[in-house]
Backbone bond lengths (Angstrom), bond angles and torsions (degrees), N, CA, C in turn:
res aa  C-N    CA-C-N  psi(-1)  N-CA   C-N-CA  omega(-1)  CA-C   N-CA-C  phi
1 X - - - 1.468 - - 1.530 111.05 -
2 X 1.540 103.29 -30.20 1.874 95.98 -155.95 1.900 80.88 -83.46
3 X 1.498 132.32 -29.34 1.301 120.43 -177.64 1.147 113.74 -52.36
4 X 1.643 116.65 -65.46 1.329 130.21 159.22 1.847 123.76 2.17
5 X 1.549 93.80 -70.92 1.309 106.56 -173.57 1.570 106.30 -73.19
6 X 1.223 102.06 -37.86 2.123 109.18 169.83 1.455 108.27 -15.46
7 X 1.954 91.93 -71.53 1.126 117.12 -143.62 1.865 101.45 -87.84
8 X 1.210 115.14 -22.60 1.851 110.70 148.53 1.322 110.40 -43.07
9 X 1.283 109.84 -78.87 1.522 118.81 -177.55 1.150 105.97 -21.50
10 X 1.672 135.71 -74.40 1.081 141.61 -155.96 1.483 111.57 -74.97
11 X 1.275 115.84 -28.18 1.636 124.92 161.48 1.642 93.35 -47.96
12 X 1.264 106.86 -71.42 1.824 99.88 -150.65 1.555 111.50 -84.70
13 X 1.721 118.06 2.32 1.357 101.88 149.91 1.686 125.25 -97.55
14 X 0.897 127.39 -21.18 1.666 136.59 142.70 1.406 106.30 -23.34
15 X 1.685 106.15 -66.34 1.739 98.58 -156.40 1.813 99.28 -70.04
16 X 1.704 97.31 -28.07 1.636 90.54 -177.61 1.320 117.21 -53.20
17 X 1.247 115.61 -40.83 1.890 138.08 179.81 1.544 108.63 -51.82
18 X 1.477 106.69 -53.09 1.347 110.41 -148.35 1.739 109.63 -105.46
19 X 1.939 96.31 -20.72 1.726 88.10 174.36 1.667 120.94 -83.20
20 X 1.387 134.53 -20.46 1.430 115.54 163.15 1.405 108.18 -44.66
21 X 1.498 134.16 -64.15 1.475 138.65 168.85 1.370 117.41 -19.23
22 X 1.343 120.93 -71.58 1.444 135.14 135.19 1.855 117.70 26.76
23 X 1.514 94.85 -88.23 1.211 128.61 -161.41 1.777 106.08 -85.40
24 X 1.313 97.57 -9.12 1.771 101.32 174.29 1.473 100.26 -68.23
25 X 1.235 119.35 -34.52 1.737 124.76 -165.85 1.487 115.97 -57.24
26 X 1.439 102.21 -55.86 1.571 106.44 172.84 1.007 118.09 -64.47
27 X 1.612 116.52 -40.36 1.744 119.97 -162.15 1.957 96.50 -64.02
28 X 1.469 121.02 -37.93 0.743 130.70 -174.42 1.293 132.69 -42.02
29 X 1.648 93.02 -35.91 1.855 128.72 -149.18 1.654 78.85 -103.67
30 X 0.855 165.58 -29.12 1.338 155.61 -125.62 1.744 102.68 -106.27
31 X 1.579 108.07 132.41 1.691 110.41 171.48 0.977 126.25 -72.70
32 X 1.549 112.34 -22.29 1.484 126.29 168.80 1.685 119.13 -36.91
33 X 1.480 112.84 142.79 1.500 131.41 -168.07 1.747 86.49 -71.49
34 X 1.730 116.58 -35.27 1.792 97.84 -173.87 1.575 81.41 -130.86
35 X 1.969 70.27 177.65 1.729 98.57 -173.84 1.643 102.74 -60.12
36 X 1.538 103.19 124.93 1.310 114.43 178.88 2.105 128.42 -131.15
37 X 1.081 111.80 110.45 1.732 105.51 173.93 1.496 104.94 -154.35
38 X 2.049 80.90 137.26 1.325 113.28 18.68 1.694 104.58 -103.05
39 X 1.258 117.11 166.32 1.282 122.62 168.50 1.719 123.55 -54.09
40 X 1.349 113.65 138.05 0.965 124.44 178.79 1.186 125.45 -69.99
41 X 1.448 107.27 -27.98 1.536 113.74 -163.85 2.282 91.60 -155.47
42 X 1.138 75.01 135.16 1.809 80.57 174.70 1.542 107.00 -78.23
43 X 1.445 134.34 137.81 1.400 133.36 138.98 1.318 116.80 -141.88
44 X 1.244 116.80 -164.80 1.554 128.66 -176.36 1.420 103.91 -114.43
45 X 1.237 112.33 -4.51 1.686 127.22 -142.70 2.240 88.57 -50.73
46 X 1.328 107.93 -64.34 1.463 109.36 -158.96 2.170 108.95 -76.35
47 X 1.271 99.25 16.35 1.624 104.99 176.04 1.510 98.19 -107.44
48 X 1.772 114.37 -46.57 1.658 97.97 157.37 1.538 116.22 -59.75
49 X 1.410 118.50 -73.69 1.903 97.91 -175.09 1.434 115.72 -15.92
50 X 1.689 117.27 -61.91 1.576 121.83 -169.16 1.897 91.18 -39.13
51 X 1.305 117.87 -71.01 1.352 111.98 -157.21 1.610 114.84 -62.86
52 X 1.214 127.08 -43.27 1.685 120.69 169.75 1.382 111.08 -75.59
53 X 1.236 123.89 5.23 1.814 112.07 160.47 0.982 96.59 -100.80
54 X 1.519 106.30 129.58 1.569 121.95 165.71 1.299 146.66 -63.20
55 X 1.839 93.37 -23.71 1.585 96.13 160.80 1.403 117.50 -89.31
56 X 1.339 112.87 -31.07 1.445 88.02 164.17 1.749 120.18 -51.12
57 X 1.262 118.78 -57.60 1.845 119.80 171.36 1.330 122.29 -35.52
58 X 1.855 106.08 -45.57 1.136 89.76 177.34 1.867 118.12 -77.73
59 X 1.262 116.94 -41.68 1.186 115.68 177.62 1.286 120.21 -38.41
60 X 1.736 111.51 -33.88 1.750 95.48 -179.65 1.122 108.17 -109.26
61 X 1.509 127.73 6.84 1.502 106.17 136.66 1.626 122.24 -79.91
62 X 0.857 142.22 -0.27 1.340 125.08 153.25 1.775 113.41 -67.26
63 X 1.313 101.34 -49.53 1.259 91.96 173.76 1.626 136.73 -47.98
64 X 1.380 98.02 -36.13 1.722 109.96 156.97 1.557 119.58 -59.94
65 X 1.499 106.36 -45.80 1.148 103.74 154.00 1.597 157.56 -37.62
66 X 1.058 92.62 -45.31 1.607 118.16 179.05 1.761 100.37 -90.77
67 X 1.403 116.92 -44.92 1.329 126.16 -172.81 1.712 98.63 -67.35
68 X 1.259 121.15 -71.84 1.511 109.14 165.39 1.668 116.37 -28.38
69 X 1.020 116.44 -78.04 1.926 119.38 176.63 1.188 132.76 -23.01
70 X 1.745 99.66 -45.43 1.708 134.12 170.13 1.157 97.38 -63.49
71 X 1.426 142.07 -58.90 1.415 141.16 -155.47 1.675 106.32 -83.97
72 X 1.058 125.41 -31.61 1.259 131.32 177.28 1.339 116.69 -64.18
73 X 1.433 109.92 -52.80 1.423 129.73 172.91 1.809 126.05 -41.20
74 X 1.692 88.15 -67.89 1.494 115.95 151.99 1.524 136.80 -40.00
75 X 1.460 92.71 -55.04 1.963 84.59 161.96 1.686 114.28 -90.10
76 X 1.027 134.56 -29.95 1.137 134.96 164.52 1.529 106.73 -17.23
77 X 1.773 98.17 -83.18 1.375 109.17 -172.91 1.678 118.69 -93.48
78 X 1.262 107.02 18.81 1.669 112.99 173.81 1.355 89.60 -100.16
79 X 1.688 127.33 -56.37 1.278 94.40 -163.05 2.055 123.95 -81.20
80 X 1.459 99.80 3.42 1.604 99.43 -174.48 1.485 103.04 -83.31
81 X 1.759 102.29 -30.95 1.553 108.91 165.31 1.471 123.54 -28.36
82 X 1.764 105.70 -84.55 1.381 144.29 164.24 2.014 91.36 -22.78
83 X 1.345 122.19 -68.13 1.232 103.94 -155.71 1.860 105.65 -69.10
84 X 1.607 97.16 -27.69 1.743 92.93 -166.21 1.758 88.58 -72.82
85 X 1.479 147.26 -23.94 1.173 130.39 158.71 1.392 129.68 -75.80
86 X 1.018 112.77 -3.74 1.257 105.41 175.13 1.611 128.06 -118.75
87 X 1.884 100.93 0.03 1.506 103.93 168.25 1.819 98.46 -138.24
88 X 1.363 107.33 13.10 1.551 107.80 -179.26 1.694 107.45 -83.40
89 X 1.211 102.62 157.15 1.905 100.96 -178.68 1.550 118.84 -116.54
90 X 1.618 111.22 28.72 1.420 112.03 -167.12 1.022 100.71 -117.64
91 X 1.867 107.02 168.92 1.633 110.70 171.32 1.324 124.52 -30.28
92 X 1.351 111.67 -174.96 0.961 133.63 164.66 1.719 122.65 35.86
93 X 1.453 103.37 9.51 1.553 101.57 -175.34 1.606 123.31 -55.13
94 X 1.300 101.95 -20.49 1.535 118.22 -174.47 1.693 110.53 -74.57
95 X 1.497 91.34 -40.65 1.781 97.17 -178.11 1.649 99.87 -74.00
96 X 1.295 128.18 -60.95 1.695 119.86 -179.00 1.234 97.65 -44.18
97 X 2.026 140.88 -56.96 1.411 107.57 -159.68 1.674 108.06 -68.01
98 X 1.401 104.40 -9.25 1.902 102.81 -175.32 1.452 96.09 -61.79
99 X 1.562 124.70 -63.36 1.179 147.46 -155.02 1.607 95.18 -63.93
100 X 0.714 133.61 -52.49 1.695 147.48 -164.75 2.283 101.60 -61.07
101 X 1.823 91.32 -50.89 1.474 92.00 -162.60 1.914 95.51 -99.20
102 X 1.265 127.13 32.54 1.867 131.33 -167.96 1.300 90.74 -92.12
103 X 1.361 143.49 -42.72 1.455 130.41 -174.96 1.457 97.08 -58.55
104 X 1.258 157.96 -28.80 0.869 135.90 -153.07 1.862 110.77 -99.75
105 X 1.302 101.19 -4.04 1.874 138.90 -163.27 1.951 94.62 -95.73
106 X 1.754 90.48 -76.28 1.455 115.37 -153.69 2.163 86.60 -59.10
107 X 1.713 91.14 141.41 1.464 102.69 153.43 1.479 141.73 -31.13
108 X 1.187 145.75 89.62 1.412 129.01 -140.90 1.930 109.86 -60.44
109 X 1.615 86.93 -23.30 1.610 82.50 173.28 1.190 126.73 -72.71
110 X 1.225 138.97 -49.24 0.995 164.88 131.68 1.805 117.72 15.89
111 X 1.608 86.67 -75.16 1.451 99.08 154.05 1.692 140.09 -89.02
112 X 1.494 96.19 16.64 1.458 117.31 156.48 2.098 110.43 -89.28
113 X 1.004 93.77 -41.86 1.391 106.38 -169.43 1.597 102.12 -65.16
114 X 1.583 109.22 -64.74 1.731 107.54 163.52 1.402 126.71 -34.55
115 X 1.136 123.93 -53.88 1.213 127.46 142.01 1.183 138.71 -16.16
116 X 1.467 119.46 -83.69 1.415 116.56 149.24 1.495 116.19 -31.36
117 X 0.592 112.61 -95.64 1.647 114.47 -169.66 1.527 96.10 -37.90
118 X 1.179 148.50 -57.85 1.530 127.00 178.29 1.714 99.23 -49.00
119 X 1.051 120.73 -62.51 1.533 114.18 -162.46 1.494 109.23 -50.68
120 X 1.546 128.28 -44.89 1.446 130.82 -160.20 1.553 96.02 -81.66
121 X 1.002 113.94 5.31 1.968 118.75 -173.52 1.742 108.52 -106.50
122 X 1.513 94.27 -15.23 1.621 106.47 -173.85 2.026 104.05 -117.67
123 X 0.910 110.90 -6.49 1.657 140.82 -166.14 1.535 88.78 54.56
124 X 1.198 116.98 102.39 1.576 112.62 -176.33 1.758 109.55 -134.28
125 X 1.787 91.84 -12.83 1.360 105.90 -166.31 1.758 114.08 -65.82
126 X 1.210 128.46 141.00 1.556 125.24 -179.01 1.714 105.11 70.43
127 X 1.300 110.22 34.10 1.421 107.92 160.66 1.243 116.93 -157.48
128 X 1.823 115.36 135.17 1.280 129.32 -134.75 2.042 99.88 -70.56
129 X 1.529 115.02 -48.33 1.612 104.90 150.89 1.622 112.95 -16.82
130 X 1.565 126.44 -48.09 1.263 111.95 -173.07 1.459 114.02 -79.06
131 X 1.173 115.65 -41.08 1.715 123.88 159.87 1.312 114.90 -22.36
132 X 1.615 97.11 -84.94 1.412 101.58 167.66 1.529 147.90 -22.35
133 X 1.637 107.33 -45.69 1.234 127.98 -178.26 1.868 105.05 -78.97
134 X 1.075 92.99 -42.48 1.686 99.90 -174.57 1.642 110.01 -70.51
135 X 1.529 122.37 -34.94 1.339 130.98 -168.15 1.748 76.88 -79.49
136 X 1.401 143.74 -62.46 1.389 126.18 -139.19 1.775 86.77 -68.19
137 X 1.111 124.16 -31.66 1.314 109.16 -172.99 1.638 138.19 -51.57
138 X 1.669 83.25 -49.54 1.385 108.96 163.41 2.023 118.57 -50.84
139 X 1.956 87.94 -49.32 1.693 88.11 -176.53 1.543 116.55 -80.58
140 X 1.611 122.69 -24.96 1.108 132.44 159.05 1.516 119.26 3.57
141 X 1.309 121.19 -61.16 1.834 123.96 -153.35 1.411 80.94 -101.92
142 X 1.529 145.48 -49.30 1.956 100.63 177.57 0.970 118.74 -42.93
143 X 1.574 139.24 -56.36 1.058 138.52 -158.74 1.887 108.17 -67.46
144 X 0.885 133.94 -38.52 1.150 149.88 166.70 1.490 114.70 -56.17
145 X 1.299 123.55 -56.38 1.310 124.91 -179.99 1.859 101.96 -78.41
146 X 0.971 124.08 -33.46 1.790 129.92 -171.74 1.955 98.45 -72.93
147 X 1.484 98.90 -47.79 1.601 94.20 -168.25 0.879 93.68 -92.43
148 X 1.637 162.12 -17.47 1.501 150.97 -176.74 1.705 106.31 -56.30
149 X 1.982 98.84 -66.25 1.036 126.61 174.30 1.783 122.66 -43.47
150 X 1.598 103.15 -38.61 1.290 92.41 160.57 1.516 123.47 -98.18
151 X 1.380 108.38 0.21 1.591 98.55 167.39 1.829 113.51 -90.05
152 X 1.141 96.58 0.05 1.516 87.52 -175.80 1.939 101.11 -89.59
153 X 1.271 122.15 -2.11 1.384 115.55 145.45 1.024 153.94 -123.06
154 X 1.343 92.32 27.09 2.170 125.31 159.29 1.528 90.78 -53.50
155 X 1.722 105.62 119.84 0.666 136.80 130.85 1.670 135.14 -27.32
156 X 1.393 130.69 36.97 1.253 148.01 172.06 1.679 124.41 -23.85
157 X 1.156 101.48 -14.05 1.907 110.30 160.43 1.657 110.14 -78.44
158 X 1.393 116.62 -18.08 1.465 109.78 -169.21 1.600 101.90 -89.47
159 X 1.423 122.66 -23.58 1.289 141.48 177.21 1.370 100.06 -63.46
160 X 1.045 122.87 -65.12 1.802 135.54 -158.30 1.806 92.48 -74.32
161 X 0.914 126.31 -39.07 1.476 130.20 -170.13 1.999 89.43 -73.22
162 X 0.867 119.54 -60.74 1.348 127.47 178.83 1.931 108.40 -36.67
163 X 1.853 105.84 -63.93 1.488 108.18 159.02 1.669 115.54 -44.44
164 X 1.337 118.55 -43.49 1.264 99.75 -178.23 1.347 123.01 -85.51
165 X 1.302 130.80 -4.65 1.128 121.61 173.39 1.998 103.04 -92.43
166 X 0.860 121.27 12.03 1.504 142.11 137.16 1.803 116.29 112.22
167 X 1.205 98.54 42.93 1.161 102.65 166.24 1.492 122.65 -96.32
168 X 1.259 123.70 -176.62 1.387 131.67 -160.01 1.558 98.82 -116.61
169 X 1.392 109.70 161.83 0.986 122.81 161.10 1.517 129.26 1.06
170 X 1.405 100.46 -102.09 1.335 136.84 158.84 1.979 110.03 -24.74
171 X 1.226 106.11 -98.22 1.533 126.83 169.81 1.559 104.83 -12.48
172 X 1.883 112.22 -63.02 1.516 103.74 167.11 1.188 132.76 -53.45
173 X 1.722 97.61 -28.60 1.830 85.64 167.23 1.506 136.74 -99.90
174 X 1.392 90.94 -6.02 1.513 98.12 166.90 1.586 115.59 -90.20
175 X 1.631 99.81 -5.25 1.958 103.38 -176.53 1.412 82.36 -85.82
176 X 0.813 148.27 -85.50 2.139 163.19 -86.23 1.598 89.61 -150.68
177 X 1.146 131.23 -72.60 1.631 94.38 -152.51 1.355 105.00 -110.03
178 X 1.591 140.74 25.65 1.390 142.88 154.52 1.288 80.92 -73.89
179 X 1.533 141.22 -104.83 0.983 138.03 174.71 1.568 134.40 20.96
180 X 1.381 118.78 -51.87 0.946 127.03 -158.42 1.959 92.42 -96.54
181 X 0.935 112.88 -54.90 1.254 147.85 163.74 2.008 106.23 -27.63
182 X 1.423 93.65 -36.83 1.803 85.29 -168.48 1.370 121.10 -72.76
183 X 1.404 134.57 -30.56 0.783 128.73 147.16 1.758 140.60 -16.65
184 X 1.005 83.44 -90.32 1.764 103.58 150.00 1.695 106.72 -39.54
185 X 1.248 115.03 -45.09 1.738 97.44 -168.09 1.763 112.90 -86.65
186 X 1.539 94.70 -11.30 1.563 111.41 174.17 1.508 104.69 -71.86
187 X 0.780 123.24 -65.42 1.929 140.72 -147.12 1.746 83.70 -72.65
188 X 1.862 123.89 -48.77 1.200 109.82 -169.55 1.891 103.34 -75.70
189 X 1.418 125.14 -27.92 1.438 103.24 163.39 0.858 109.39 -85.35
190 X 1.394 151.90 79.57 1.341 148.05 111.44 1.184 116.89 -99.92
191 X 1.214 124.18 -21.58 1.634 143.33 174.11 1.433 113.64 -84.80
192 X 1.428 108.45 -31.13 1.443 124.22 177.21 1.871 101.44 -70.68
193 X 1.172 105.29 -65.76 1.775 119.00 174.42 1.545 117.29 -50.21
194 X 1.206 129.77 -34.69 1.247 136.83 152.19 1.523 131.33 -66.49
195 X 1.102 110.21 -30.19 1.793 129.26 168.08 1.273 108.06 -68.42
196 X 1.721 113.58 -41.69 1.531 107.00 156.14 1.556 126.12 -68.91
197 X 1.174 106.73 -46.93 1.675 117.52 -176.11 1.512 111.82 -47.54
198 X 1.271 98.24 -43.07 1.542 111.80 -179.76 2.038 124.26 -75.00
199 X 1.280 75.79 1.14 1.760 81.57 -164.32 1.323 120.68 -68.86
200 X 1.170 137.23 127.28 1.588 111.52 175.03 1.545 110.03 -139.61
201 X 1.341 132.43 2.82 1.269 132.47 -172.22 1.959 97.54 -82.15
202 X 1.636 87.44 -71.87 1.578 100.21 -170.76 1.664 110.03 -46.77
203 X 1.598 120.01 -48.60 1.543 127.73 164.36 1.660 103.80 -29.55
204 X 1.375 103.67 -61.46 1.812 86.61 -170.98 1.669 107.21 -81.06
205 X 0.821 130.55 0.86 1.455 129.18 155.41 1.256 124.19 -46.58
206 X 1.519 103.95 -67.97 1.084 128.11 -178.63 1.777 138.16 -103.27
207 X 1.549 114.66 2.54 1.428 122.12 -167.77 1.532 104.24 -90.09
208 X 1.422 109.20 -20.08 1.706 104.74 -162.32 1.492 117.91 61.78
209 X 1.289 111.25 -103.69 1.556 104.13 -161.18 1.724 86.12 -114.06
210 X 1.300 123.83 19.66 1.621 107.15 167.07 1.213 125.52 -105.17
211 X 1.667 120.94 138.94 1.017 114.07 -175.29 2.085 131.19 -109.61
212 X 1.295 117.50 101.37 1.591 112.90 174.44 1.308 103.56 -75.71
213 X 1.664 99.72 165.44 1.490 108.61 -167.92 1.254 106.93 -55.21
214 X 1.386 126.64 -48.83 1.627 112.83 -169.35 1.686 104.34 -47.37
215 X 1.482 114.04 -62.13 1.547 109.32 179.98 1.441 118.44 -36.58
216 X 1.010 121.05 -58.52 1.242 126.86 158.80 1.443 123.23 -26.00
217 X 1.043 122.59 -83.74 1.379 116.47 153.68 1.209 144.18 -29.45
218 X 1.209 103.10 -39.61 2.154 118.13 169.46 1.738 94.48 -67.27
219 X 1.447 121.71 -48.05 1.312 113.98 -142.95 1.852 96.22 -88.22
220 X 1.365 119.05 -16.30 1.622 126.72 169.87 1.685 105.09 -75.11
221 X 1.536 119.93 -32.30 1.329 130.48 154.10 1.408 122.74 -29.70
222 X 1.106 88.99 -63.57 2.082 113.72 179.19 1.675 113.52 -71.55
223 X 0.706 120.60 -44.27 1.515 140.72 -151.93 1.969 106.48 -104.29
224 X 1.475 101.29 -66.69 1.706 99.29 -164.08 1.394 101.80 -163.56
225 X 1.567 103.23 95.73 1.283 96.24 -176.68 1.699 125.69 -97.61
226 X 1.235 113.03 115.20 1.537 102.81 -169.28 1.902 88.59 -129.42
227 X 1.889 78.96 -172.22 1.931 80.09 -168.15 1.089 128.42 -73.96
228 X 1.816 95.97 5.63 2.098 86.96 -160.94 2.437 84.18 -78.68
229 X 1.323 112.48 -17.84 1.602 92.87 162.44 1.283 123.59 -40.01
230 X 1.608 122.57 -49.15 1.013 112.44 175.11 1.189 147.09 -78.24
231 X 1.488 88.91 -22.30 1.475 103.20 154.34 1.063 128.45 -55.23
232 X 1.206 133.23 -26.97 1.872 158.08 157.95 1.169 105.14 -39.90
233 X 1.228 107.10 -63.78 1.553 119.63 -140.21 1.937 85.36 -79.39
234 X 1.086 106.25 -70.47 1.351 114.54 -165.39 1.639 116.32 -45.44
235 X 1.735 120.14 -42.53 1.362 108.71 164.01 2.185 110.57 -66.54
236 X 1.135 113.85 -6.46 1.549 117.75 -176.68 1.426 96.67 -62.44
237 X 1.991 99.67 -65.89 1.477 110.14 178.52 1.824 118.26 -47.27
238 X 1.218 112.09 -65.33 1.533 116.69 168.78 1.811 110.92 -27.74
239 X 1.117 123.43 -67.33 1.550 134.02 -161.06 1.560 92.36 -60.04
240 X 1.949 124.21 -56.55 1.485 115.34 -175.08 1.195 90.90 -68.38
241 X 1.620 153.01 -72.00 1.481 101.92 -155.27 1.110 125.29 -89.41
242 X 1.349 137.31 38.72 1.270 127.96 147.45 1.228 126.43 -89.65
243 X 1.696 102.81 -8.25 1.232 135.33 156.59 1.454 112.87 -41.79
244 X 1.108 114.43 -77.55 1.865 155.33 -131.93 1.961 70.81 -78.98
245 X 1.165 98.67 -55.19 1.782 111.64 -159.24 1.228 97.01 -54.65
246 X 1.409 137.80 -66.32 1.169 152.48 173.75 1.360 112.22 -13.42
247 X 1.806 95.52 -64.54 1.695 102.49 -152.87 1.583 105.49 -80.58
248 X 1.394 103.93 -2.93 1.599 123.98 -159.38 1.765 86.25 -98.38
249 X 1.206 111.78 -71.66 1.297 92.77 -174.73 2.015 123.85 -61.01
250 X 1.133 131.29 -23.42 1.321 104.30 176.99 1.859 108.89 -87.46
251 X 1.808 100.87 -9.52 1.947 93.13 156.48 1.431 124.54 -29.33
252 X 1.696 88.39 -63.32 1.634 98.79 -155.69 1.939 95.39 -95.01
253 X 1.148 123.18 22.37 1.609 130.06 162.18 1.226 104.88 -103.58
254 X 1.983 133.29 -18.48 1.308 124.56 177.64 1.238 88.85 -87.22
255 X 1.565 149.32 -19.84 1.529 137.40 -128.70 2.091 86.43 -114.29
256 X 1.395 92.49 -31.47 1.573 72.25 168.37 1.330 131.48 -120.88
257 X 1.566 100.83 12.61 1.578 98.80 162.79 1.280 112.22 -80.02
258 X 1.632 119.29 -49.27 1.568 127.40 157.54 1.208 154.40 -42.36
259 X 1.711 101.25 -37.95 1.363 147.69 -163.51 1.527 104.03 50.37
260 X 1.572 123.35 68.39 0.928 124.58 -170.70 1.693 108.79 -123.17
């Protein structure tokens, strides 16, 4: 009985989660001038508008923009992080991985607001460099927590065997454990690139007069809401989980080639 009732529960918070999402599809599909369900009539009509309006185009190419930059940034220095914590022998290693994985802890406002105020102190505010820097922050701790976690069960005899057959430093780790490692550093930038894509608090913090798709979307929210939003929103949703799927499936393809 007590499973029974578990597994209700989990029915009716799922559908709570997952049916607004749901209902973006039709509202989407609808010819109607407003948001309408269910639709009267099926079209595509507001997925073309999205593509011949330019701010919508341009907005989500910036967002690719900034989301590429963010992800680069992020594994760059998440995964050199991850290795100096996870094979380094000095203080404080515990406080940097704290410090490293807190965006994911700290209030998003909060650490939108810090932000701001660092950026308007550096004049950084309304320029896409500032995007950039603020999204890697946010995406920072997947990459860090995904590659730590899988470097903490690298196999470290295959490394040293590598030095002895006479390589250096370096070479072993870019022969044997980059390698081993990519997986893991793939699946965590895709989560990293989407953590940006998806962002929209810290963006209006910090973009000034620029707009990514989420902004975009909040500000058609405010202003004039018709369907090509949903049309937005719903290819947004589509792209993260095929996303989510992505980074999920070569996880569990490192977890059993590795058993990690």
């Amino acid at each position: 009985m007590t499973r029974f009732l578990l597994g209700v529960y989990f029915a009716i918070a799922v559908a709570f989660l997952v049916m607004p999402l749901v209902l973006l599809v039709p509202i989407s599909l609808t010819d109607s001038q407003f948001l309408e369900f269910p639709p009267k009539h099926i079209s595509m009509r507001w997925y073309r508008e999205f593509f011949v309006d330019a701010s919508w185009v341009n907005a989500t190419l910036l967002s690719f923009k900034v989301g590429i930059g963010a992800t680069l940034v992020a594994l760059v220095v998440g995964t050199l992080a991850s290795v100096a914590i996870v094979r380094g022998n000095f203080p404080g290693r515990r406080v940097l991985h704290a410090l490293l994985v807190a965006p994911l802890i700290i209030p998003t406002v909060i650490l939108a607001l810090a932000l701001f105020i660092v950026f308007l102190r550096w004049k950084w505010v309304d320029s896409v460099p500032a995007l950039i820097f603020a999204h890697a922050v946010v995406a920072l701790p997947y990459v860090v927590l995904i590659v730590s976690s899988s470097l903490r069960s690298f196999d470290t005899t295959l490394e040293r065997a590598a030095r002895v057959l006479g390589a250096g430093p370096l070479r072993a780790f870019f022969s044997v454990t980059l390698p081993y490692l990519g997986p893991s550093m793939f699946a965590s930038s895709l989560l990293a690139f989407f953590a940006s894509f998806d962002e929209l608090i810290i963006t209006l913090f910090v973009s000034g007069g620029l707009q990514t798709l989420p902004v975009r979307i909040w500000t058609d929210l405010m202003l004039r809401l018709d369907p090509t939003v949903a049309a937005a929103a719903t290819m947004l949703i589509v792209v993260s989980v095929v996303g989510m799927g992505v980074a999920e499936y070569f996880r569990q393809r490192n977890v059993r080639r590795y058993g990690n």
